[in-house]
N, C-alpha and C positions, 0 to 999 in steps of 0.2 A: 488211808486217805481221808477217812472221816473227821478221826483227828486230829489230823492236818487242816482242815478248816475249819474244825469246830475254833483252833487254837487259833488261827488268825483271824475269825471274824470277833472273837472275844479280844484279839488287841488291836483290830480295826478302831472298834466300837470304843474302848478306853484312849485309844487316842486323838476320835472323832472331840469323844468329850474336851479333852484336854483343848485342842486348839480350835475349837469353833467359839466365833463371836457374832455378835447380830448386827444385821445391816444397819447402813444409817440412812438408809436411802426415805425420803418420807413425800414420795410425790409419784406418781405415776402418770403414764401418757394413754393406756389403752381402760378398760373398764374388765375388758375378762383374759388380759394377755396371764400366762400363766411362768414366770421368771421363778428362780430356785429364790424360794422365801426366805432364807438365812444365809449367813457368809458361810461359803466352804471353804477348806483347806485340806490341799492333800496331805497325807499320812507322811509320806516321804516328804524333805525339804527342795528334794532337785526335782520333782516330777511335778510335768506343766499336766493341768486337766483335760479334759475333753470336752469342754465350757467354754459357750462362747461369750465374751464381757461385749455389754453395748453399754455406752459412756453416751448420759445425757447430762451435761449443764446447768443447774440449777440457778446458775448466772444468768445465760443464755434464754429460759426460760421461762424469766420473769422478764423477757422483751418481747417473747415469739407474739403477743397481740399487736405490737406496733408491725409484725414481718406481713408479707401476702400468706393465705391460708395454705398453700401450697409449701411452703416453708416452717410452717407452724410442727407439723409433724408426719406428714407423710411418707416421710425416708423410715423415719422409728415403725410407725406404722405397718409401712409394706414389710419391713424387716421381721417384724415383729409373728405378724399372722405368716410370713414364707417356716420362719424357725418352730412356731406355733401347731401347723399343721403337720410338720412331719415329727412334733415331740423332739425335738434337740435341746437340748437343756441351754440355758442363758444366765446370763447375773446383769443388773441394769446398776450400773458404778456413776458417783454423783461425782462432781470437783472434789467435792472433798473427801470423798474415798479416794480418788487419786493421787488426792497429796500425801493422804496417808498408806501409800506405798500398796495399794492394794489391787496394784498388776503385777505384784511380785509375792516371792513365798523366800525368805530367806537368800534375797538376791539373785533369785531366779525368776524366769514370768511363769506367771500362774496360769494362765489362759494364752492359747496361741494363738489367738485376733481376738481386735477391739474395732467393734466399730464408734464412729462419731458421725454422726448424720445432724447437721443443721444446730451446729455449736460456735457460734459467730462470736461470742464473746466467753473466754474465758480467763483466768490467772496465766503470768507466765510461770509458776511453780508448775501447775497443770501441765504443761506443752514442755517444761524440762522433762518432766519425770514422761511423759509419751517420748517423749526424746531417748530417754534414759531405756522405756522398755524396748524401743524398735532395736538400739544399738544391742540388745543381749537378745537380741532374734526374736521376737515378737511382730508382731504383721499388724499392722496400721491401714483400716479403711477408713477415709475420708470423702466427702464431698465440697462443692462448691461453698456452700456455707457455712464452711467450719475452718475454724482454722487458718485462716485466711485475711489477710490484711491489702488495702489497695491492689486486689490482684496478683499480690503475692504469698506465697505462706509463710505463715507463723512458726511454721516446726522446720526442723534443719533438714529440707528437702534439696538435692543438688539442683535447682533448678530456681532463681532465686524469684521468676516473674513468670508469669501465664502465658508474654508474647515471646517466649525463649522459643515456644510449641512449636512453633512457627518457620524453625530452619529444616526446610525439609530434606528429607534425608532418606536412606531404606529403613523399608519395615522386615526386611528378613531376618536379624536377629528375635522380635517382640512374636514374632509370626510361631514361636513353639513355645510359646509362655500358656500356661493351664488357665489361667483368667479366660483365654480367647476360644476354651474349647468348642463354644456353642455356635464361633461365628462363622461359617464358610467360607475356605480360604483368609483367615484370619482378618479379614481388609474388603471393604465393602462403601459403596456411595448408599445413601442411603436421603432420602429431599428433608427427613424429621430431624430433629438435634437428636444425635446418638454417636457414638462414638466411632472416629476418623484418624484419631493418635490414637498412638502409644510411646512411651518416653522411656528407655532403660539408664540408669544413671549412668552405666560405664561409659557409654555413648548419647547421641541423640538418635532415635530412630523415629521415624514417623511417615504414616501415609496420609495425606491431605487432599483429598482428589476437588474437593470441595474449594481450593483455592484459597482465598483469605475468610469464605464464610464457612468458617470450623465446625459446629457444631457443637455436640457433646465430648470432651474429651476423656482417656485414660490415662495416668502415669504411671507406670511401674520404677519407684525409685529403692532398689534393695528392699526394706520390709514395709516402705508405706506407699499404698494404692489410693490412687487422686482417683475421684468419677467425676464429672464437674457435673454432672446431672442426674446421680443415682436418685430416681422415684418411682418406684416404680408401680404404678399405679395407675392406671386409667384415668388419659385428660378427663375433665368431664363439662370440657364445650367441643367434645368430640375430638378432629387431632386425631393422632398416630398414638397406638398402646406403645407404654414403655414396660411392660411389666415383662417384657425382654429382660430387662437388666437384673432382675430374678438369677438369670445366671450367672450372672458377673460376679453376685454375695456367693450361692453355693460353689460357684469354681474356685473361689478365692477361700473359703472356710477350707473346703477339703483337700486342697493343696498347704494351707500352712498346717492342718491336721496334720497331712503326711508329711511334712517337714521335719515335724517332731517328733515322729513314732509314734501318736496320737490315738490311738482307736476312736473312729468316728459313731459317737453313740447317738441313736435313734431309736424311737419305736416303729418298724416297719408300716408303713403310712398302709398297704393294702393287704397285711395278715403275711397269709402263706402266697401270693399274687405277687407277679413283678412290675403288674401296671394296672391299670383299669384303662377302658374305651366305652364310652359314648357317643352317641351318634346323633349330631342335632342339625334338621332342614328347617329354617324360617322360608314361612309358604307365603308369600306374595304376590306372587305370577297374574301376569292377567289371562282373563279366562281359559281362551287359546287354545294357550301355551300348558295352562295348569290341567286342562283336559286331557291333553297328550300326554305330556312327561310323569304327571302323580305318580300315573300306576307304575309308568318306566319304576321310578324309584323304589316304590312297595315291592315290586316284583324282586329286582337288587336285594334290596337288602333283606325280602322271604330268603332266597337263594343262599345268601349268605350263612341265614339264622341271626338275624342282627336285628333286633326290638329297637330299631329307630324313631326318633322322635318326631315327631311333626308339629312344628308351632305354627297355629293357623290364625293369619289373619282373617275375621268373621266376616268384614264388613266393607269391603271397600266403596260401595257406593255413601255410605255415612262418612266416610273417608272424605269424599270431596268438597265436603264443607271445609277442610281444613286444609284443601292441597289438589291443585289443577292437577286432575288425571283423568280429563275430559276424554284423552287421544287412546285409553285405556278402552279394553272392553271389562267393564269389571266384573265379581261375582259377589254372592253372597254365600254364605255357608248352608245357611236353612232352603238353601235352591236345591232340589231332589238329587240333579246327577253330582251336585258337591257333598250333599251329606250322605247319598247312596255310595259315592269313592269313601269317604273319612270312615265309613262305618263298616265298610271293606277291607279296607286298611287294621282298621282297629281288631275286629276278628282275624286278619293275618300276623297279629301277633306286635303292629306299630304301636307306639304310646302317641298320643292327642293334647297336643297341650296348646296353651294359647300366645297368641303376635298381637294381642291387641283389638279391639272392633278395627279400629283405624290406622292408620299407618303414622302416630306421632306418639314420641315415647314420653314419659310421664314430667319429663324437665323440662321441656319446654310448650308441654298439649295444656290449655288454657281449663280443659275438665278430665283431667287424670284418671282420677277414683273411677266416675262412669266407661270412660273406655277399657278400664281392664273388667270393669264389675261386670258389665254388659256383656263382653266377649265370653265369661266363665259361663253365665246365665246362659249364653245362645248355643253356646257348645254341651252345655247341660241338658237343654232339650231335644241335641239331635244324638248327645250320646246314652244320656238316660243317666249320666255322672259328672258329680263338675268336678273338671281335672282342676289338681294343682301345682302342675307345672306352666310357668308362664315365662317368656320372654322380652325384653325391651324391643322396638323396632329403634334402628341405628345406635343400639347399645345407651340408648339414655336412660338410663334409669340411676346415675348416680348420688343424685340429693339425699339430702338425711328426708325430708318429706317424700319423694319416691319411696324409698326406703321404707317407711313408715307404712304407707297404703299396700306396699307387698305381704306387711307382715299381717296388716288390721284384713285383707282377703281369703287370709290362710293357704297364699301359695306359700311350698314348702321348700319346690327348688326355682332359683332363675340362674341368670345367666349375662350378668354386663359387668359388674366392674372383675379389674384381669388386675389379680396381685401373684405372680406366684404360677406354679402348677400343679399344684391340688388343691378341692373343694377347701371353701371357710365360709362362714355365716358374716353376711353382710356389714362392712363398715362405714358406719357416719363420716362422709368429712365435717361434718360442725363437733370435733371435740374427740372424735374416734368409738364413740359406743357399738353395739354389736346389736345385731337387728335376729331375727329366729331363722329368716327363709336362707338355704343354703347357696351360694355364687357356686356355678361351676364354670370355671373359665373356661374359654375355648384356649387352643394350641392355635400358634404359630412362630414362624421361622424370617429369616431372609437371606432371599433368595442370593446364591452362589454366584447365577449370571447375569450380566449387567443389560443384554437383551430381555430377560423378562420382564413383560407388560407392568409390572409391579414389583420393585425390591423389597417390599413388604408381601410375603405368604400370607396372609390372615384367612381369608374363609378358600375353602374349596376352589370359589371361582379363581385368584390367584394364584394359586398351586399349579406347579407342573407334577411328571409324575416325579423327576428328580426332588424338589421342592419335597413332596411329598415322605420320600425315604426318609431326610433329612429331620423333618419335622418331630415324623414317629418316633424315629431314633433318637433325639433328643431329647422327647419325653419319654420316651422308655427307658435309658439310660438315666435317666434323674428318678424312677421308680413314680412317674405322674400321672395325670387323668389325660389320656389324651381322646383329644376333643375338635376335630376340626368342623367345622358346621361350612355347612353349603346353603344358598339356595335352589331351588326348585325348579331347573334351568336343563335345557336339553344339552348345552354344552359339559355339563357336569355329570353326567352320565357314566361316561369311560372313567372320568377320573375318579367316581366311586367305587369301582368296578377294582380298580388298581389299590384303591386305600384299601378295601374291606381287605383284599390278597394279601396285602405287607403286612397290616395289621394281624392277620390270622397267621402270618409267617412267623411271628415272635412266639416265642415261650412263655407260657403262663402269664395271660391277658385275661383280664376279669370284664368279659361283654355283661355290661350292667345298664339297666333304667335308672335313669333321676331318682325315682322311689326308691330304687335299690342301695343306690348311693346311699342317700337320704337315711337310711335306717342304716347302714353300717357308720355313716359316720356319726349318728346320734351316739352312738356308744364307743368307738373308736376317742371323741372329744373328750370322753371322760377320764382317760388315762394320762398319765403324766409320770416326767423320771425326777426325781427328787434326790439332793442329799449327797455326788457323786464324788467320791475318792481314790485316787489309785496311790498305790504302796509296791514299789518295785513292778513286776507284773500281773500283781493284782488287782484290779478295775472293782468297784463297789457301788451302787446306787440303792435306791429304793424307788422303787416301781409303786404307784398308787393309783386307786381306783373310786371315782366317786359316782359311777350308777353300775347299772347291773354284769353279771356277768359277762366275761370276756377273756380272750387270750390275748395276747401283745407275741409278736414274736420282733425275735431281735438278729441281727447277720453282724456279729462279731467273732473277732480271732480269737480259739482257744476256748475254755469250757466252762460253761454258764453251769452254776449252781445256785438253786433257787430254794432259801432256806435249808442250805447245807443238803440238798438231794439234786443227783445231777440232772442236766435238762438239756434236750435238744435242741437249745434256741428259742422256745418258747412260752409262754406262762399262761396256765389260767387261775383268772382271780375273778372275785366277786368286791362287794364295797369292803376293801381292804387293803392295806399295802404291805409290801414282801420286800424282802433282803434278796438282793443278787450280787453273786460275786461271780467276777470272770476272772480266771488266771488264766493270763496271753502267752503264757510257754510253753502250754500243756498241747 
């Protein structure tokens, strides 16, 4: 057997030589996204990769300053750090790699989806030759701004106008399509723009419940998928998170994966773990309220064994400079029975972290810096440590200047902008740079029933217990961070009572602190898959390592050989990279 792979990685290697050439791509949209640095090409002429292509326009992109910011790059963006954080490999293809045929390998597709996210202007060679790949089975994501002329598309979609959407019809055909798998009974009202269609070409199927005000739509036309509003990003003048739509890319990758025979390759996002959970309460309660319920909570989650978070707002009477809450009894933190609870809390094993002195988040509070500064300093002298964990009050913290004061405080983790379902280190919208403090999104869902007070699940308070399974399962199934945050609220008692149970009912959950995150994904970032090939059912990459020690495990078919010695699935390396071969027969 040995020489059975010594002898195919030596004509691996001789024919990686032969047909690799260098990309021509000479522009980038992120600062640390990490895309496979040279053109690959599979060994065999008929085998499509396990790469995913994102086609950005270099056309296109010397207009995106006249588009709104939102437009400019946020679809590549979100894409980008969702494929980023679980290490899936990618290739970023300009116009002009497309015209030079480089979604094919000898007349076959090389890759089994391409996305285009906010490509408004491109050649029509371009749009033949995407034309050309869809027709030989290749999977086409688009959005609203690509591709796209007076509301129609550009590319030979059955569908010639955007008001065709519009003949309503059933959705039980689109209702078993893998795109939908996230959504609750596949069909949902929902008051935010998100998707209300779905279009299959044989027919028109669609649910509209929304009447003539549509929303966000989907089309499934044979291999190309319309979003008209994939962004998935957190508004950030507040608004409804889309970072929902996160599912819509990974259902749609891993189904034309499997279309293909594809092995879907990753570097397991939580080791030998099938999810992580965290546990975050924003404490704002008025006094009350917060004297009663705290310990309820501490008690819960001692019981459990769940190191839950507490982000405490310090201050609310400074608060009222900034916001009528006269009718409030408020508290302060440095008042005895609040810092004799927090410091109760904290020796039962909770984390302590900060909401701010006052209840305004840093986008729109007229002295930013001092309210988070202040709150670290107050919670420093009744804990004897200044935590570094902090959170936005009403998730604002998304400016590149927010952003900025989180880093210059040396908090490590927060918690507002929602790209995705697992941790990334903070993204600028002025241009996309990456900031040090780690985002750990919260989780949520929407809701199944149309009676629920809210068709948006987001924190705690919205959740039923149904709501609830949904959620977990969702991110647990995607291999995520799940995260649902509560407030500090009597009503939410039972319902964490129900979460900690479902949660503790799954198999190999990693109950983790911020800090803990924090330090795995410090090293977890530094890994990456490079280089990857497959040659009948031989699969090939190289795994690379650029800080300390680590192991990478990998859940693929058939048997991982790591520099020619076999391996269970998983590798340890230090600053170095390694040859991997999987043979998917074995």
């Amino acid at each position: 057997m040995r020489l059975f792979i010594l002898t195919l990685l030596l004509g691996l290697l001789i024919g990686c030589a032969n047909v690799s050439d260098s990309q021509t791509n000479n522009f980038t949209i992120l600062n640390n996204t990490n895309p496979i640095g040279s053109e690959i090409s599979p060994i065999s002429p008929n085998t499509t990769l396990p790469v995913i292509a994102i086609h950005i326009s270099e056309k296109s992109q010397k207009h995106w300053d006249d588009e709104p910011l939102s437009r400019k790059f946020e679809g590549y963006a979100s894409l980008m750090v969702l494929l980023d954080s679980q290490k899936i490999p990618y290739v970023v293809l300009s116009d002009e790699d497309i015209g030079k045929e480089k979604l094919f390998i000898n007349k076959k597709i090389k890759y089994p989806i391409v996305f285009s996210i906010n490509n408004p202007q491109t050649t029509t060679h371009v749009v033949n030759e995407i034309d050309r790949y869809v027709q030989a089975g290749g999977t086409f994501f688009f959005n609203a701004n690509s591709l796209t002329f007076n509301k129609c598309f550009m590319l030979d979609v059955d569908l010639s106008c955007i008001r065709e959407f519009f003949k309503t019809d059933t959705v039980m055909k689109v209702k078993a399509h893998p795109l939908l798998s996230h959504i609750p009974n596949r069909e949902f009202t929902w008051p935010a723009a998100h998707v209300v269609a779905m279009v299959d070409s044989e027919h028109t199927y669609m649910t509209n419940s929304r009447k003539n005000n549509s929303g966000s739509m989907v089309v499934i036309d044979g291999g190309y998928i319309y979003h008209s509003s994939f962004r998935p990003f957190w508004g950030r003048a507040q608004g409804n998170p889309t970072s929902i739509n996160t599912f819509f890319a990974m259902n749609a990758i891993k189904s034309s994966f499997e279309s293909h025979g594809v092995p879907f390759l990753q570097i397991e996002p939580w080791g030998n773990y099938s999810a992580a959970f965290t546990q975050r309460f924003d404490v704002e309660a008025p006094l009350k309220e917060l004297l009663e319920v705290f310990p309820l909570f501490v008690d819960v989650s001692e019981s459990y064994n769940i190191p839950a978070v507490f982000y405490m707002l310090v201050d609310q009477v400074e608060y009222a400079t900034y916001g009528d809450i006269s009718g409030w009894e408020v508290f302060r933190l440095k008042g005895p029975r609040i810092s004799e609870m927090v410091l109760d809390a904290r020796d039962r094993g909770m984390v302590i972290g900060s909401h701010s002195t006052w209840h305004l988040g840093p986008d729109v509070d007229p002295n930013p810096k001092k309210n988070i500064e202040q709150s670290l300093k107050i919670l420093e002298e009744v804990l004897g440590e200044r935590p570094d964990e902090w959170v936005s009050p009403n998730l604002l913290a998304q400016k590149h200047s927010s952003l900025k004061i989180i880093d210059e405080l040396g908090i490590k983790t927060t918690g507002d902008q929602m790209i995705g379902f697992l941790p990334f280190f903070g993204l600028s919208p002025d241009g996309g740079s990456r900031f040090k403090a780690l985002q750990l999104p919260t989780s949520h869902t929407l809701h199944d029933l149309k009676t629920a007070p809210d068709f948006l699940a987001f924190s705690l308070d919205h959740q039923t217990p149904r709501s609830i399974q949904q959620t977990v399962d969702q991110y647990y199934n995607h291999n995520g961070l799940i995260n649902i945050y509560a407030h500090v609220k009597s009503k939410s008692v039972s319902k964490l009572e129900y979460l900690y149970n479902y949660v503790q009912s799954k198999e190999n959950v990693w109950i983790a602190t911020p800090d803990e995150i924090y330090d795995y994904w410090i090293t977890y970032d530094k890994l990456s898959i490079e280089d990857v090939r497959m040659n009948g059912e031989m699969l090939q990459f190289t795994l690379a390592n650029s800080g300390k020690e680590t192991t990478a495990y990998f859940d693929l078919p058939g048997q991982m050989y790591v520099n020619q010695e076999k391996s269970d699935g998983s590798v340890t390396l230090g600053k170095e990279r390694v040859m991997i071969t999987v043979n998917l027969s074995e």
